[in-house]
N, C-alpha and C positions, 0 to 999 in steps of 0.2 A: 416484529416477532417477540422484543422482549414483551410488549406491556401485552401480548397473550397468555406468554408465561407466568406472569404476575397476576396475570387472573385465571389461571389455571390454579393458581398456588393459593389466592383467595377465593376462589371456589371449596377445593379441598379443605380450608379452615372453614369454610362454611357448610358442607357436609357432615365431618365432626360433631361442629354445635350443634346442628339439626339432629343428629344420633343421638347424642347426648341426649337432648330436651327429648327426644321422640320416648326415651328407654327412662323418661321420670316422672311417668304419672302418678298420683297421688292410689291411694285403697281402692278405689272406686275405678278408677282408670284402669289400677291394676287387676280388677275382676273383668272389667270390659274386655280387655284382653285375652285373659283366659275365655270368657263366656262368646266371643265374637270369632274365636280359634286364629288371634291374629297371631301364631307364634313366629313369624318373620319380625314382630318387633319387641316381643318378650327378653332379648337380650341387649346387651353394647353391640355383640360383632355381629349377630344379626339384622339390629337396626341399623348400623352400621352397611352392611351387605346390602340393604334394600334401597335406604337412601343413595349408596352409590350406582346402583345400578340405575336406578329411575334417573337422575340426574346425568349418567355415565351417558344411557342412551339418547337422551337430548343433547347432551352435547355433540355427540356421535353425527347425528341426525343435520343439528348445525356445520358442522365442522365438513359434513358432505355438502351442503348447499354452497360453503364457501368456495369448496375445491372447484366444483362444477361450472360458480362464475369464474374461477379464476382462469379456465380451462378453455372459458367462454363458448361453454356449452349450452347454457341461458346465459341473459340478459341482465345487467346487474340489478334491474329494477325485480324484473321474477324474481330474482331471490328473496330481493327487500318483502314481497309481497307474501311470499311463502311464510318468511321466519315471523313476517307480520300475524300472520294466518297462528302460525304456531305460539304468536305467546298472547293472542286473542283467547285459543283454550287453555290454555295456562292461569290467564286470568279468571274465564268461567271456571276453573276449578279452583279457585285462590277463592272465588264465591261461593262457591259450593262447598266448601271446604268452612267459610264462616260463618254461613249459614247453618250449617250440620250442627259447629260447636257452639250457637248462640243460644239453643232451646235443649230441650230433652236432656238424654242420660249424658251425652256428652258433653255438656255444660259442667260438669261436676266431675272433671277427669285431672283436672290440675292444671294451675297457668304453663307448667314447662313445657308438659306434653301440648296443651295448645297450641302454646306459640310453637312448639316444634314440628304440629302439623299444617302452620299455618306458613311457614319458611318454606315448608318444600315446593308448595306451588309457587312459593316467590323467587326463588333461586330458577327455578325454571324462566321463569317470566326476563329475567338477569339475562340469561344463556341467550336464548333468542333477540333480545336487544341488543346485546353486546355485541355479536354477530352480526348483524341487520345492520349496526351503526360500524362495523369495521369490513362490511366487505370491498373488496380490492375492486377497484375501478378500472373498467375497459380501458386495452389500450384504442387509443384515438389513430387512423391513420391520418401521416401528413401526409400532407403537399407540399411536392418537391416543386422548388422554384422552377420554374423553364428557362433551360439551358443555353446562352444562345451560341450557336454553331461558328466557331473562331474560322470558318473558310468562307462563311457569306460575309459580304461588304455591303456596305449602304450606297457604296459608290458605283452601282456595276447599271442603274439607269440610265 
């Protein structure tokens, strides 16, 4: 439980940065924005609002798979293969994502803003690993030794 909380706590330092870098594109960045109507990142508390929320819902999203093995309502491996599944798109959009900033207008938006839209799909990618590699392992049933009954004797042939 703690080292969830420690990376709950380095998540949110990592949302931050991403806000930040997301809300400092250069002139050009800053007309994309205007001309693209992205006004959900035009500000701190709105980029701010947007990165949490996308990131909020992943984790959400995780933090349900964990419960459900833990509930052993699936299988630990389904989960594993789910949150797999989930930071597989995370990745294609981590590509898609660098791909978009390598050529065209977006090339020319400013390294902060890049790298700020290039963390969010990697913080995502974080979530679902992190997860994946901490979910709580089935319990195992034992086997109870066999008992042996204190009124039989070996001697009674």
């Amino acid at each position: 439980m703690k080292n969830r909380i420690t990376f709950y706590l380095f998540l949110m330092a990592l949302i931050v940065l991403d806000a930040v870098l997301i809300r400092s594109p250069n002139l050009i960045g800053k007309l994309g924005l205007w001309f693209y109507k992205y006004h959900y990142l035009r500000t701190f508390p709105k980029a701010l609002l947007t990165v949490s929320l996308v990131v909020g819902v992943s984790a959400i999203l995780a933090e349900i798979v964990r419960y459900v093995v833990k509930k052993e309502l699936i299988k630990r491996i389904t989960g594993q293969v789910i949150l797999f599944l989930l930071a597989v798109v995370s990745l294609i959009l981590l590509t898609k994502v660098v791909m978009d900033f390598s050529g065209g207008t977006y090339s020319h938006t400013g390294i902060r803003f890049k790298s700020g839209a290039y963390l969010l799909p990697a913080i995502l990618v974080v979530v679902f690993i992190y997860t994946s590699i901490t979910l709580p392992r089935l319990r195992k049933a034992i086997d109870e030794a066999p008992v042996l009954n204190p009124t039989t004797d070996s001697d009674d042939n």
